[in-house]
Phi, psi and omega in degrees: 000298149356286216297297192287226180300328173308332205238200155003309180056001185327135185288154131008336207266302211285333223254324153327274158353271182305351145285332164303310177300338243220273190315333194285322188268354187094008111353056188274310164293090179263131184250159195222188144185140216316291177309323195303147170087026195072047175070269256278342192271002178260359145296311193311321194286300200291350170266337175285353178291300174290355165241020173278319188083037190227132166348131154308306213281321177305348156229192184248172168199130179241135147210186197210146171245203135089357093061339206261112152281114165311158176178206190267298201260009170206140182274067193270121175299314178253161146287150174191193193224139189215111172231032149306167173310302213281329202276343171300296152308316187304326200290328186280359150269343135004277235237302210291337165294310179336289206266018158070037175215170176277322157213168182273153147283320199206103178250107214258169141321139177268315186199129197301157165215159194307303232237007150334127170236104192302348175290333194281308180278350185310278239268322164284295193316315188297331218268267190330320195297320178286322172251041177086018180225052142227143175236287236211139189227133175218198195237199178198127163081022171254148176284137202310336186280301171289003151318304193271357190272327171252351177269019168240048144226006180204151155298104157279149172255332229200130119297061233270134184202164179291112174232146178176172162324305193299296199252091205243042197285338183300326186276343172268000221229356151099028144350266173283343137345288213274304159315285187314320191280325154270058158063014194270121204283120164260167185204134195251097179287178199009075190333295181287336147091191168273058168242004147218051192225329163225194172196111192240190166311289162325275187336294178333265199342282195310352169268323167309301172288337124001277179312309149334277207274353165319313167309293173270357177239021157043085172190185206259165187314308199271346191258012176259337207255335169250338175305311189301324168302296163343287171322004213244113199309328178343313238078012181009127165272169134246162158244127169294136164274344181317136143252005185289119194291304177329298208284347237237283205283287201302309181320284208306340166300334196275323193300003172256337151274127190275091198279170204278130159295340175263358169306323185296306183282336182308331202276316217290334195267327160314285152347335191233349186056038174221155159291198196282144155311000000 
């Protein structure tokens, strides 16, 4: 979402670089969606994707439909959401000319709507999957009742939903319940939560405890703050937001800390400023 208009703004040349880079460290997975950048940024991606020379098979590609932004590029009066059969399939061959490949790995819901007919997305989804241009399919930002409103008519894979430290409500309301109990990947857009994006109370502690356990497992702030994810039986995926290559390198580090259970509550009871019930 970074990389383009939203973001960065990176030329063909830089978005190139940074996929190489990504890829070099073991970076593999790019997530991606239909909107960003105004509809434009999963082209952007795919021609520097397509002039990196690097194997399909050597990354993943995430996306998302479903969507509609008034904007430059589409004449919507509102925002809204459309999870019609059809509007399902178009976007998602959409996206596979966008990011200059033949099938996705993993093609989500962007946000549940009101007026979804889980039979309706059953019936697209089954559609793409037979002819190959999907392997795994989920949703993002949904809730375990709407979860269930579609997986009993389609296999969800994937969850994509907000998680962190900051924001840890997916462990109370049975979120990450519900994934461990089907097998379902969850994966955590803002990893990092608010924790250097503001300076509240909450932040505060948590960086005192930070500074501390930083120390004893002699690694960075931001790789303690995905470690902490990491401990979560799910298996927490995050998606990095990052384009700071350091921070990048500083993610991939938290996949090396084994942090301590009571180091784990020690963060959580910052965070919540109380202990665990």
């Amino acid at each position: 979402m970074s990389w383009g208009k939203w973001g960065k703004q990176f030329s063909t040349k830089e978005a190139t670089e940074m996929v190489q880079f990504c890829v070099a460290n073991g970076n593999t997975t790019f997530d991606h969606a239909d909107l960003y950048g105004d509809y434009t940024t999963e082209a952007e991606f795919g021609a520097a994707f397509k002039a990196s020379k690097i194997d399909r098979e050597k990354i993943e590609l995430i996306t998302k439909c479903g969507i509609q932004n008034p904007g430059e590029t589409r004449d919507n009066k509102v925002k809204y959401y459309n999870y019609s059969k059809e509007y399902i399939i178009w976007s998602a061959e959409q996206s596979l000319k966008n990011l200059k490949t033949d099938y996705l790995d993993t093609f989500l819901l962007h946000r549940p709507s009101a007026l979804m007919h889980p039979e309706e997305i059953a019936e697209a989804i089954s559609t793409l999957k037979r002819d190959g241009k999907i392997i795994n399919f989920g949703v993002s930002n949904f809730t375990p009742s709407q979860v269930n409103l579609i997986v009993d008519h389609v296999s969800v894979d994937v969850n994509q939903i907000e998680f962190s430290l900051t924001q840890n409500s997916a462990m109370k309301d049975g979120t990450l319940d519900q994934m461990l109990q089907k097998k379902m990947q969850p994966m955590s857009w803002s990893p990092l939560g608010s924790v250097f994006r503001e300076e509240t109370h909450q932040t505060k502690s948590i960086k005192e405890v930070l500074k501390r356990l930083s120390t004893k497992y002699n690694c960075t702030d931001d790789a303690l703050l995905l470690a902490w994810l990491f401990k979560h039986p799910a298996k927490v995926a995050p998606v990095i937001g990052t384009t700071n290559k350091d921070r990048i390198l500083n993610a991939n580090k938290a996949l090396e800390i084994n942090l301590e259970l009571e180091d784990w509550f020690i963060m959580l009871e910052a965070s919540n400023g109380q202990e665990v019930a």
